[in-house]
C-alpha positions as semicolon CSV with decimal commas, in nm:
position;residue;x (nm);y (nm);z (nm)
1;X;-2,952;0,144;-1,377
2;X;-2,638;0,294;-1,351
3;X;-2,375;0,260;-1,130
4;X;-2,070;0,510;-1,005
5;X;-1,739;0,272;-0,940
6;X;-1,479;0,394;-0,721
7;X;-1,091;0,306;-0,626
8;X;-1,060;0,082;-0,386
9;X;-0,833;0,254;-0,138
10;X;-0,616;0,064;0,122
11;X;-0,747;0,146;0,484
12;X;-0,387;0,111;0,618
13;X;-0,280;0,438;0,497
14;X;-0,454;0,731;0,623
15;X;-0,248;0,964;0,294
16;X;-0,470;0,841;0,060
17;X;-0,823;0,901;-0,058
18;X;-1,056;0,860;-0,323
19;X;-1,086;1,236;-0,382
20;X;-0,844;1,572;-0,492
21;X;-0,694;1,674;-0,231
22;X;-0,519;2,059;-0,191
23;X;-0,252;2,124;0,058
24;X;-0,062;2,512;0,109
25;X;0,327;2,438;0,138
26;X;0,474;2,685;0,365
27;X;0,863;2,682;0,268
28;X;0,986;2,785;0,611
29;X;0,985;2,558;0,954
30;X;0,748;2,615;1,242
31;X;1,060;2,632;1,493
32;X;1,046;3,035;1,486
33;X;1,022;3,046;1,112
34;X;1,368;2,863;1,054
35;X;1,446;2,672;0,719
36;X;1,235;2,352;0,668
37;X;0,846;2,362;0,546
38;X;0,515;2,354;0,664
39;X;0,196;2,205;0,466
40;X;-0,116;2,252;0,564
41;X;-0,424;2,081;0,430
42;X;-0,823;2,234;0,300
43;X;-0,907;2,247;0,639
44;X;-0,592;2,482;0,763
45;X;-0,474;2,174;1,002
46;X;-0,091;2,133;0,991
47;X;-0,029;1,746;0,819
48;X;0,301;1,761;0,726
49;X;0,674;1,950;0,849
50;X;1,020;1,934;0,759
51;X;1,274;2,125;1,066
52;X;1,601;2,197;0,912
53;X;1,658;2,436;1,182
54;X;1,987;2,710;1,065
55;X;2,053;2,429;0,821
56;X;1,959;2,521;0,421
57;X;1,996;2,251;0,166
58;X;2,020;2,002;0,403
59;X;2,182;1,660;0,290
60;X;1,946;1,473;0,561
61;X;1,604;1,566;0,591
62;X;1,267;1,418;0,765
63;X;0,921;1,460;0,679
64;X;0,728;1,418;0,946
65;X;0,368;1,464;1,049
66;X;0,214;1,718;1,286
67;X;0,365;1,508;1,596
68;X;0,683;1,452;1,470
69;X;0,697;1,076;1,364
70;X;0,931;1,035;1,103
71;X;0,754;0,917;0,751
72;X;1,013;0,936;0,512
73;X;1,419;1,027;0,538
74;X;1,558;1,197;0,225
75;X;1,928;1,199;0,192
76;X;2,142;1,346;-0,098
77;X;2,395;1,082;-0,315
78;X;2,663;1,327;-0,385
79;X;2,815;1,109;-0,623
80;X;2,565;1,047;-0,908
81;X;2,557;1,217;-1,244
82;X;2,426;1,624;-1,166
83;X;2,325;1,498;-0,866
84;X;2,074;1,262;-0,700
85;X;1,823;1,204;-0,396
86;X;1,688;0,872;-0,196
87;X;1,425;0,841;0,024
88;X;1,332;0,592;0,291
89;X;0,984;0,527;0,425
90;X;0,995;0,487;0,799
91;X;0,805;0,206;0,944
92;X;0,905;0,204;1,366
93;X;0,798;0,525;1,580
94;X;1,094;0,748;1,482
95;X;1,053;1,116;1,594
96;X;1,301;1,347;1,622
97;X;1,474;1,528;1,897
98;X;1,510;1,884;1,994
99;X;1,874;1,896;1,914
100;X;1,693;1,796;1,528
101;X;1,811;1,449;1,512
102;X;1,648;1,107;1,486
103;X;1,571;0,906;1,753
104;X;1,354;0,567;1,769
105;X;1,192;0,435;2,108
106;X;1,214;0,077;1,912
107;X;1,561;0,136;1,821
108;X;1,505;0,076;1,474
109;X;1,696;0,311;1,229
110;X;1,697;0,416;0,847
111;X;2,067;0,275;0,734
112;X;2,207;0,347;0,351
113;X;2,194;-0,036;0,359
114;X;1,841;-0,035;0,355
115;X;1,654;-0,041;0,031
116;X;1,570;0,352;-0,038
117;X;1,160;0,369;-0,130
118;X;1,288;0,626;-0,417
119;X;1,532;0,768;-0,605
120;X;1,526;1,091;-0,748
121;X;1,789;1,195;-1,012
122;X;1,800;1,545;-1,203
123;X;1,863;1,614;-1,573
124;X;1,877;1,940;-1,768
125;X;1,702;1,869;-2,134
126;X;1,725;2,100;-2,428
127;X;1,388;1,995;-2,558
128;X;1,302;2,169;-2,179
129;X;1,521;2,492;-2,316
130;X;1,801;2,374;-2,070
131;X;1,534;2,332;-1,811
132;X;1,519;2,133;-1,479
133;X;1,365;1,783;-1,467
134;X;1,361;1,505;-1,200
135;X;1,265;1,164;-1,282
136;X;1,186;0,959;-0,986
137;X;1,210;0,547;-0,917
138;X;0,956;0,429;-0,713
139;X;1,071;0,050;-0,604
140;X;1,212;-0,106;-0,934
141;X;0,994;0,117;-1,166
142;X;1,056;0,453;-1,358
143;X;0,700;0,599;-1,227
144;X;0,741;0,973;-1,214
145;X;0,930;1,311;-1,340
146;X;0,905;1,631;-1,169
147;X;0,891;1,881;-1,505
148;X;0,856;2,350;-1,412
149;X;0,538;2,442;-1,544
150;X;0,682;2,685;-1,885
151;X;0,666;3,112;-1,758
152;X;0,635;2,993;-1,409
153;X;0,876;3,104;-1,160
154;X;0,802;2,872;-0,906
155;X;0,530;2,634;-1,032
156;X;0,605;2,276;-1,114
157;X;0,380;1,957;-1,184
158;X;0,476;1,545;-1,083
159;X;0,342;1,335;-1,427
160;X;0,362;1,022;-1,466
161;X;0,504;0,783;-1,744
162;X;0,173;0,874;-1,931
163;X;0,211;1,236;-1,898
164;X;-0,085;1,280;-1,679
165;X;-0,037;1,498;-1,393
166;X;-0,027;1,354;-1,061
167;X;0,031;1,655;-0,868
168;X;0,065;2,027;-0,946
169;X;0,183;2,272;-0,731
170;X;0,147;2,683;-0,762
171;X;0,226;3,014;-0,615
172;X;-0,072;3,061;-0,376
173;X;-0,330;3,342;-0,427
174;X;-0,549;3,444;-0,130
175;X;-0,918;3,452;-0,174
176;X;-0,898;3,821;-0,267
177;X;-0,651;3,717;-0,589
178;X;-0,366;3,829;-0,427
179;X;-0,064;3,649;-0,533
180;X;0,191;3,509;-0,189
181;X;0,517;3,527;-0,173
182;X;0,692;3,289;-0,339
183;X;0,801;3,070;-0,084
184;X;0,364;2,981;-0,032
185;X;0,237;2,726;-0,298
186;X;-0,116;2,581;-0,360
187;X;-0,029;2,194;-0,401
188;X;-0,309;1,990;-0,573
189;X;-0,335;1,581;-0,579
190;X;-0,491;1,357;-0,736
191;X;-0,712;1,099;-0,631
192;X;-0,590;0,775;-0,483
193;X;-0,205;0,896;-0,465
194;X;0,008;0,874;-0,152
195;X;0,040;1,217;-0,009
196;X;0,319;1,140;0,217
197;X;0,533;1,004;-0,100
198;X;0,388;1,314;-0,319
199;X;0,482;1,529;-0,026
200;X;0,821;1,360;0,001
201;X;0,903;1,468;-0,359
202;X;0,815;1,792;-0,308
203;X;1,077;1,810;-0,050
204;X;1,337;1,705;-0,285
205;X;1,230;1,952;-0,525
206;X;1,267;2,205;-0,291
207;X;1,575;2,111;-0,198
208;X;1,717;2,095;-0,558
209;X;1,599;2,428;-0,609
210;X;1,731;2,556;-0,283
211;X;1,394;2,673;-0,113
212;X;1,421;2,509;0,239
């Protein structure tokens, strides 16, 4: 008799699950359509938001969920080589207020002192014909690059140190096989990866690349 095994998946975290998961990233904020983003998962329910408000290319950001708790703060390092990005995961009940800043009912904040979760730094690479990539430090390890899928304007995939893709994003078509403008994308994950860090590295992207 055979069996079918399957990923244990920590309980604890309701961004991950054992199956592919497809989101549609919405580059523009819910607050009347100002800069920020808006993903949505299969079932059209709104999971994740960034609210830059007038802002564009924000040094700060929050992702946030649907309610506004705070998951992850991104913040630029101007100083690095071309660049670089760190995030923060946010454990206390952050949310942000409507002036668009962060507030904590613990009174627990995200300092620069604090480890960062990850670190994203950007490279151009002539064996990527002077192409952007992003490799990304999760904790203490070199886990990820960002890499733009070749003769795609807007597409671009997260692999890992093996090369195998983690998640892929493109320029949404609707069910007809029309093609969206290109601030929609179709984001697909794979199994048993953290959507909230995926989704968090997506921001940066779209920062980088001036989108939101």
């Amino acid at each position: 008799m055979a069996y079918k095994v399957y990923p244990r998946v920590p309980s604890l975290s309701p961004y991950l699950t054992p199956e592919r998961e497809k989101f549609t990233i919405w580059m523009k904020s819910l607050v009347f359509q100002t800069n920020g983003c808006t993903v949505y998962n299969s079932n059209g329910q709104i999971v994740f938001r960034v609210d830059n408000y007038e802002k564009k290319c924000s040094s700060e950001v929050y992702l946030m969920d649907l309610k506004g708790k705070v998951l992850f703060t991104i913040r630029k390092k101007k100083l690095q080589a071309f660049g670089g990005w760190v995030g923060y995961r946010c454990c206390s009940n952050n949310n942000i207020n409507d002036d668009g800043q962060l507030e904590s009912s613990d009174m627990i904040n995200i300092s620069t002192e604090e480890k960062p979760w990850f670190r994203v730094t950007r490279q151009y690479c002539k064996m990527l014909m002077g192409d952007l990539a992003c490799h990304i430090n999760v904790g203490c390890d070199d886990k990820y690059r960002i890499v733009r899928i070749a003769g795609k304007a807007v597409g671009f995939r997260i692999v890992n140190l093996d090369g195998k893709i983690v998640a892929e994003a493109k320029q949404k078509q609707s069910s007809s096989g029309v093609v969206l403008g290109d601030d929609v994308l179709s984001l697909e994950v794979a199994p048993c990866e953290d959507h909230s860090l995926i989704m968090a590295l997506v921001m940066v992207y779209g920062l980088i690349r001036r989108k939101m």
